[in-house]
C-alpha positions in Angstrom: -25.4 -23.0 9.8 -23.7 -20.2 11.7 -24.7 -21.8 14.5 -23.1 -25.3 13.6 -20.0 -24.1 13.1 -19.3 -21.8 16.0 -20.6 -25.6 18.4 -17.9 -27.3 15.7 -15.3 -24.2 16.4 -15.7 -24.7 20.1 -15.8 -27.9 20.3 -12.2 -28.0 18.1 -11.3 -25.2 20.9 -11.0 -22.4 18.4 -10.7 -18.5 19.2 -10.1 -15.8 16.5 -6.9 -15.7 18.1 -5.7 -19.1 17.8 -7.2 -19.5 14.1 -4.9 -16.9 13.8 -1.6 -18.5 15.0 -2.2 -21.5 13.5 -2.2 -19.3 10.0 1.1 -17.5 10.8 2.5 -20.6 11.2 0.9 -22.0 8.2 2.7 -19.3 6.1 6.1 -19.6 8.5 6.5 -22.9 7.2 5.0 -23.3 3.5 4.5 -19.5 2.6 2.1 -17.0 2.3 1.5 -18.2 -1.2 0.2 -21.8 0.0 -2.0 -20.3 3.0 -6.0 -20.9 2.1 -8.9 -21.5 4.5 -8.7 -25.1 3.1 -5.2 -25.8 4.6 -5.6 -23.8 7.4 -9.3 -25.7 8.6 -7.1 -29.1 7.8 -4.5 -28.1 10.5 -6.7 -27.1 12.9 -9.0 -30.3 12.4 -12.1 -28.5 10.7 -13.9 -27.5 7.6 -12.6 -25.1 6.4 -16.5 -23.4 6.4 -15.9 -23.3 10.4 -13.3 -20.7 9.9 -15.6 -18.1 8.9 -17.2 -17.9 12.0 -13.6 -16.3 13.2 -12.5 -14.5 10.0 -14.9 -13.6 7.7 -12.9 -14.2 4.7 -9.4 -14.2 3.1 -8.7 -10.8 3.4 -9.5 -10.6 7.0 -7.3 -13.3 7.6 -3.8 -11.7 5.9 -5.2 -8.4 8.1 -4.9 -10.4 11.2 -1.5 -11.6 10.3 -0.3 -8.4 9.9 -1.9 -7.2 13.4 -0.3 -10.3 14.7 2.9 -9.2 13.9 2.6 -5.6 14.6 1.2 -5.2 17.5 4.0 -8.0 19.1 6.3 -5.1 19.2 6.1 -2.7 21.3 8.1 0.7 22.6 10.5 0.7 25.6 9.2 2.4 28.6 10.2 5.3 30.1 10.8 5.1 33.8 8.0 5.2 35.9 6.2 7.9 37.0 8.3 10.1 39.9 11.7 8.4 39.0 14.4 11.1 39.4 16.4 9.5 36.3 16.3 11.2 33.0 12.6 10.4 30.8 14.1 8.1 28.1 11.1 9.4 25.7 12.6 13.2 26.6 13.3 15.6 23.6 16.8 15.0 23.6 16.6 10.9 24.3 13.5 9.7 22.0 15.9 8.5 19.2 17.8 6.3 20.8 13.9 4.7 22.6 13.2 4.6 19.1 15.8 2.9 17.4 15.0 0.1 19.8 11.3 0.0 18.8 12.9 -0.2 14.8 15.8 -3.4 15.8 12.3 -5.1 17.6 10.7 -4.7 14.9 13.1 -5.9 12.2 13.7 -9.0 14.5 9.9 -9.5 14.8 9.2 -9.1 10.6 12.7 -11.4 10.1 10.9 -14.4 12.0 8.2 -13.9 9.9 9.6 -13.2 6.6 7.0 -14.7 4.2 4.2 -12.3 6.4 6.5 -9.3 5.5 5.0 -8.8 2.2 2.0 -8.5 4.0 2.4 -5.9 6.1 4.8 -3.8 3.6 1.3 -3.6 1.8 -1.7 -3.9 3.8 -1.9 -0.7 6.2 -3.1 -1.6 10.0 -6.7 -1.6 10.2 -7.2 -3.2 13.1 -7.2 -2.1 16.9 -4.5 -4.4 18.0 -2.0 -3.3 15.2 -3.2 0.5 15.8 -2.2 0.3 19.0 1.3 -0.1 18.3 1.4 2.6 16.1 -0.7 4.5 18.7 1.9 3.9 21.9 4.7 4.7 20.0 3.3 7.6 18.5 2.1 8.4 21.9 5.4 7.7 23.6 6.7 10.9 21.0 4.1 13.1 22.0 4.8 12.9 25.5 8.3 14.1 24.6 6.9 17.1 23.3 6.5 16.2 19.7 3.7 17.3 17.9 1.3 14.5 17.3 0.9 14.8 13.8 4.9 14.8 13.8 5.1 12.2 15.8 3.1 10.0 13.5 4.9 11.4 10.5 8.6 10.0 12.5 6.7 6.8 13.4 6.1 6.4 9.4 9.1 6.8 8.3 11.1 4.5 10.7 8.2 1.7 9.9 8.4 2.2 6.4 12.5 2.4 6.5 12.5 -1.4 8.7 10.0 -3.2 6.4 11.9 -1.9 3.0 15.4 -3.4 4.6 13.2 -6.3 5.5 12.1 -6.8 2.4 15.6 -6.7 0.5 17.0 -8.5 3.7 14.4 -11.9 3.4 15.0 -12.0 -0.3 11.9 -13.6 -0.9 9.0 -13.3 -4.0 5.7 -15.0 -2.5 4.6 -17.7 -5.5 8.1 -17.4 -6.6 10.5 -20.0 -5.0 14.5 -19.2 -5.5 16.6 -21.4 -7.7 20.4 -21.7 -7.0 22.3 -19.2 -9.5 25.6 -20.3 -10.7 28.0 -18.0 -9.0 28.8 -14.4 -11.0 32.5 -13.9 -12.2 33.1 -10.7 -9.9 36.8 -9.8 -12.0 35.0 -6.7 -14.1 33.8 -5.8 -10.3 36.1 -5.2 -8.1 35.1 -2.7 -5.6 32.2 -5.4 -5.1 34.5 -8.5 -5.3 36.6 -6.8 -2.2 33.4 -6.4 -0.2 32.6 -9.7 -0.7 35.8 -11.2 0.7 35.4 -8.5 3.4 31.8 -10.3 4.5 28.7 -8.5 2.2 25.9 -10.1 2.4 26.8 -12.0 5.3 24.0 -11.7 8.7 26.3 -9.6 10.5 26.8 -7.1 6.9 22.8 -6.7 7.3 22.9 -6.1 10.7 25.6 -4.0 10.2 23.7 -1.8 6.9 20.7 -1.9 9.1 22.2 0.2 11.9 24.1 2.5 9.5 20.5 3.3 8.3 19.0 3.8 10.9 21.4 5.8 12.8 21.6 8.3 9.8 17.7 8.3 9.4 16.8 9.0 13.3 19.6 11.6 13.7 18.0 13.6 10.2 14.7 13.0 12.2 16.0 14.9 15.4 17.5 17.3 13.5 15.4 18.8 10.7 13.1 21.5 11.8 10.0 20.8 12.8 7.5 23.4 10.9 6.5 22.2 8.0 
């Protein structure tokens, strides 16, 4: 039987890695909800028995969307090795490297927002997605902060970016969103003025997003590091 279905998987040209794809798509465009081995072997043109061969069952499966998503981000480099400009992962700089590993990442869960459930509550388990962690833990270290520090920082920033995710998609997996009939905001009007002045708008989450992250990476650098 094995056997069967890894001549049907080649035949169909399937990898783990494109079984894969095909299921973040899947859930990009119906929702994580709808995503079972049933309708995932019908879009790649197999049974969906012939999938087990490259995930060995469901839960597998949402792992590798989560290390599909993970590990596509990725810290900046410093410069290379001998440049005379300043290390960008130095003590003084690693904030700012890391802010830009937190905006990739928020742009990477954004285009995937029904996966973001997902990896707010399945941890990394496998080596691609550990290796994010890894590099940019890594990346820390090599500015002189203590690995187990570093991993701490890494935490917090990853758990900050999927929380703002989370509120940002606005999305319940099983739970589609019916239109509300608009609230009267007269009783409100500190909210009612921040309405008018653009809440809730793309750029207002950007803008939240920044203003959160700026305070949290700047109480990173500062609070002591014993303890």
């Amino acid at each position: 039987m094995a056997g069967t279905r890894s001549r049907t998987g080649a035949k169909a040209g399937l990898s783990r890695g494109r079984v894969l794809r095909a299921a973040l798509e899947l859930a990009d465009r119906e929702g994580i909800e709808k995503l079972s081995m049933r309708k995932l072997g019908a879009e790649l043109g197999v049974e969906a028995m012939t999938l087990y061969h490259y995930v060995p069952n469901k839960a597998a499966l949402l792992d590798g969307l989560v290390e599909l998503v993970v590990s596509a981000v990725r810290p900046a480099a410093g410069p290379p090795v001998g440049d005379a400009s300043a290390d960008a992962w130095s003590a003084d700089a690693w904030p700012a490297r890391l802010h830009g590993f937190a905006v990739a990442l928020r742009a990477e869960l954004l285009r995937h927002p029904g996966v973001i459930p997902l990896v707010a509550t399945r941890p990394a388990r496998s080596a691609a997605a550990l290796r994010a962690v890894e590099d940019t833990a890594a990346a820390l270290a090599g500015a002189g902060v203590e690995p187990l520090r570093a991993l701490r920082i890494v935490n917090a920033v990853a758990t900050f970016v999927i929380g703002h995710c989370l509120a940002e998609a606005a999305t319940t997996p099983g739970h589609p969103e019916e239109a509300d009939a608009p609230l009267d905001l007269a009783d409100f009007p500190t909210l009612a003025a921040a309405v008018a002045a653009g809440l809730g708008t793309p750029e207002d989450h950007r803008a939240r997003f920044a203003l959160a992250l700026d305070a949290l990476l700047g109480g990173l650098a500062a609070a002591p590091a014993a303890g």
